[in-house]
C-alpha positions in Angstrom: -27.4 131.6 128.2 -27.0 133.6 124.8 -24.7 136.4 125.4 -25.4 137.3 121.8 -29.4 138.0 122.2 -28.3 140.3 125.1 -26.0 142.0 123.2 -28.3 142.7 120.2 -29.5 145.8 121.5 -25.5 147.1 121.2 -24.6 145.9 117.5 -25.9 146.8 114.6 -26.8 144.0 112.1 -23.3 143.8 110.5 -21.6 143.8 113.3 -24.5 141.1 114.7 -23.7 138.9 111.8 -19.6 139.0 112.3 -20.5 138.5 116.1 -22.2 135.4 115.1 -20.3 133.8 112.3 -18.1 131.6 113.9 -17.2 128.7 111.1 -14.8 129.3 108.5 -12.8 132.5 107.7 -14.2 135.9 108.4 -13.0 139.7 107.0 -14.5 142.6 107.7 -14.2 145.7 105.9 -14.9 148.8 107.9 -14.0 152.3 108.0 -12.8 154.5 111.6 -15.4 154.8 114.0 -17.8 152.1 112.8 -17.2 149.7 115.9 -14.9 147.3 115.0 -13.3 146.7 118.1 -16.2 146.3 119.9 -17.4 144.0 117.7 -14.1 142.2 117.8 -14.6 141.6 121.8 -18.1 140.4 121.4 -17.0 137.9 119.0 -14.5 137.0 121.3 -17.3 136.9 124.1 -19.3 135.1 121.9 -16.5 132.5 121.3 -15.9 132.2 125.0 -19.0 131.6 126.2 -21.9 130.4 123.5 -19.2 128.4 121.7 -17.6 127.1 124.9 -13.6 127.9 123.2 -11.1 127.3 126.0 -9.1 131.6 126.6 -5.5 129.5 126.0 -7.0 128.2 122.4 -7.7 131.6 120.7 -5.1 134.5 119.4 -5.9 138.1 119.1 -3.3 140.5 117.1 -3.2 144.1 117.1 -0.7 146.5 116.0 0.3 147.9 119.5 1.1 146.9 123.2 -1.2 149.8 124.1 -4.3 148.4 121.7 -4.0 145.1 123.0 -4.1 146.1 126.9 -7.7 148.0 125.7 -8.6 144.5 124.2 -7.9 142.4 127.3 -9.6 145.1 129.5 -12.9 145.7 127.7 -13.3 141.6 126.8 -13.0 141.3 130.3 -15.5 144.0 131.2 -17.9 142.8 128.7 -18.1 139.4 130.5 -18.1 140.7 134.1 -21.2 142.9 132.4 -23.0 139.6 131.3 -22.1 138.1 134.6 -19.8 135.4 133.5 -16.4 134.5 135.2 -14.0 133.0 132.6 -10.4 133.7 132.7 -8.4 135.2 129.9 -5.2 135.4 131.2 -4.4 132.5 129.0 -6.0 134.0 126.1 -3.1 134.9 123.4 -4.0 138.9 123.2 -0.5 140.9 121.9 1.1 142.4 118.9 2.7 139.8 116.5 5.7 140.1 117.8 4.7 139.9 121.4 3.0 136.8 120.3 5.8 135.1 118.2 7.8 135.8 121.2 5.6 134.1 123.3 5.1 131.0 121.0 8.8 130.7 120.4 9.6 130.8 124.2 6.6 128.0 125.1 8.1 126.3 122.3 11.8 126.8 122.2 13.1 123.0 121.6 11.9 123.4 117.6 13.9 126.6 117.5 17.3 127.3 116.9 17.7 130.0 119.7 18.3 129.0 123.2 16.0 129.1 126.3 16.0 132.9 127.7 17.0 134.4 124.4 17.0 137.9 124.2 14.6 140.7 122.2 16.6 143.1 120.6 15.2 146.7 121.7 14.8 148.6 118.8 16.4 149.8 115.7 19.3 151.4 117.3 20.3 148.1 119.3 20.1 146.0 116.3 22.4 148.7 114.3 25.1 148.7 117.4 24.8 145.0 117.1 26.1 144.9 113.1 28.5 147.8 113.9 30.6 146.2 116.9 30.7 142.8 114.9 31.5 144.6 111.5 34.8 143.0 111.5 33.8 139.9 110.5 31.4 141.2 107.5 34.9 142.8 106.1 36.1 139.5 106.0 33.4 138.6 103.6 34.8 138.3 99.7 34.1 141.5 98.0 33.1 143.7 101.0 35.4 146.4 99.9 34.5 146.2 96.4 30.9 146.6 97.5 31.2 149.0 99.4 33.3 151.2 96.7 31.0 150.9 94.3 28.1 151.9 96.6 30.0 154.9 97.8 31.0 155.8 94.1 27.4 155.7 93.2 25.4 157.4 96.1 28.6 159.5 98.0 27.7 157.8 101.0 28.0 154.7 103.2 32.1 155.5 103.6 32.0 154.9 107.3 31.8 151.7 109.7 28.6 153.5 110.9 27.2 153.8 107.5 27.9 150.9 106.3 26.4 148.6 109.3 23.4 151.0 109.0 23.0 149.5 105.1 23.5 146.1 106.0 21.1 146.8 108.7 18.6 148.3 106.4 19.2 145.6 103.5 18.7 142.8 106.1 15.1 143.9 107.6 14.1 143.9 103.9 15.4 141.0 102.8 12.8 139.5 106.0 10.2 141.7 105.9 9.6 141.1 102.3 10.2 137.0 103.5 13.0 136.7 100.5 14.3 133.4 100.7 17.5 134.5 100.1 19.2 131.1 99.7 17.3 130.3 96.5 18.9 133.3 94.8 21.2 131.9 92.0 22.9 134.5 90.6 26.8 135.0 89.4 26.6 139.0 90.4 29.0 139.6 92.9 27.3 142.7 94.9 24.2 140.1 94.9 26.1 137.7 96.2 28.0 139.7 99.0 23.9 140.5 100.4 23.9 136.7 100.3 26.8 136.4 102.3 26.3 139.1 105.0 22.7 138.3 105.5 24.3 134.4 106.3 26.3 135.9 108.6 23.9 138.1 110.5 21.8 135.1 110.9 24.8 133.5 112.5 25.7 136.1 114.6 21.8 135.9 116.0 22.2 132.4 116.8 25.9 132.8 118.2 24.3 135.7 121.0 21.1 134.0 121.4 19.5 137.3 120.7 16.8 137.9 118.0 15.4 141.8 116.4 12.1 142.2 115.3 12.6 141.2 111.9 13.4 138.3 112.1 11.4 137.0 114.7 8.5 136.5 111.8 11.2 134.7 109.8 12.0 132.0 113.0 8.8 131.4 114.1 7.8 130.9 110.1 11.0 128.6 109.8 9.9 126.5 112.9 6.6 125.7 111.0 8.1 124.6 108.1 11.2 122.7 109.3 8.8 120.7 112.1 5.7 119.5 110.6 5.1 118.3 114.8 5.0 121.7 115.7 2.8 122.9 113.0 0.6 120.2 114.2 1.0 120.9 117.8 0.3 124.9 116.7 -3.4 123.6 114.6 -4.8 121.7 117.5 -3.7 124.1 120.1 -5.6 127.2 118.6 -8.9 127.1 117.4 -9.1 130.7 116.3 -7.0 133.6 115.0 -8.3 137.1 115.0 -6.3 140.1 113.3 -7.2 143.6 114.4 -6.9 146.1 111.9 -4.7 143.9 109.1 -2.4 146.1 107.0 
């Protein structure tokens, strides 16, 4: 059976020839309303059934919980519409995070978190999280004179509130931007006080077995280079990645 001849009818002849290229890396370049989705789940379709590709070996990423629910639902209804049963419960269909989550759980003994560790909420947990543990950042060498200077200079940050708010805010950025942190040599002290609270964060996170969206990227990117076995075991277990709308 060629799912793809019967769906020729529905696809264009771009969105035909992403449908059908299956070897090697694939972008597509498309503007709103010209279909990618639904050629995203016939690609999928096509991978599931022409290519014979296991649901468990293939990731699909999308930007939110509500996107990837739309995925799962019209994957499914374009196979029950070519009259093939395959299940794709097992398939890996989330945001990134939901997925790092997933992988880190399945995979916890190369991580530094515990079983059953916890996902932070949302900004506002993460920022209570700095703010009840900002004792030990005052401890840090130079957190007064830090914080001094950045009051002097901006007329704000004077509070305990404030303040864990900036370390919150300087923390995200230091992952989201994936700064390796620990390679910056430098004898400025403010530089060196970021150094010194981000450690500490990190700590904390381990210490409460709890992990905020941020850094979730920077473990699950940390277990792949620390463990070359679990990169390995992460190449033969998927056979393809597919991004959804990659920003």
């Amino acid at each position: 059976m060629s799912i793809v001849n019967e769906k020729k009818s529905e696809l264009n002849e771009r969105q035909l020839e992403a449908v059908n290229t299956v070897k090697g890396p694939v972008v597509i370049i498309a503007g709103p309303g010209t279909g990618k989705t639904k050629t995203l789940v016939e690609r999928t379709v096509n991978i599931l059934v022409n290519e014979k590709v296991e649901a468990k070996k293939i990731i699909i990423t999308t930007f939110t919980n509500k996107a990837a629910r739309e995925l799962e639902l019209r994957i499914n209804e374009s196979l029950e519409k070519a009259n093939v049963n395959i299940d794709i419960s097992d398939m890996y269909i989330g945001t990134m995070h939901s997925i790092w989550t997933r992988l880190i759980e399945e995979n916890i003994t190369y991580s530094d978190f515990f079983d059953s560790f916890e996902l932070m909420s949302g900004d506002y947990e993460q920022h209570f999280f700095i703010y009840s543990r900002l004792k030990e950042y005052k401890k840090l060498e130079d957190y007064q004179k830090f914080f001094d200077n950045l009051s002097n200079n901006t007329g704000k940050y004077q509070g305990d509130w404030a303040r864990s708010s900036f370390l919150k805010n300087k923390i995200n950025d230091l992952n989201e931007n994936a700064i390796d942190i620990e390679n910056i040599q430098t004898s400025d002290v403010y530089i060196n006080f970021i150094k010194e609270a981000y450690k500490l964060y990190i700590k904390q996170l381990y210490e409460a077995n709890i992990v905020d969206f941020s850094y979730l990227q920077v473990e699950f990117f940390n277990m792949l280079v620390k463990h070359k076995e679990f990169l390995e075991k992460i190449s033969h277990d998927f056979e393809y990645i597919m991004v959804d709308e990659y920003q």
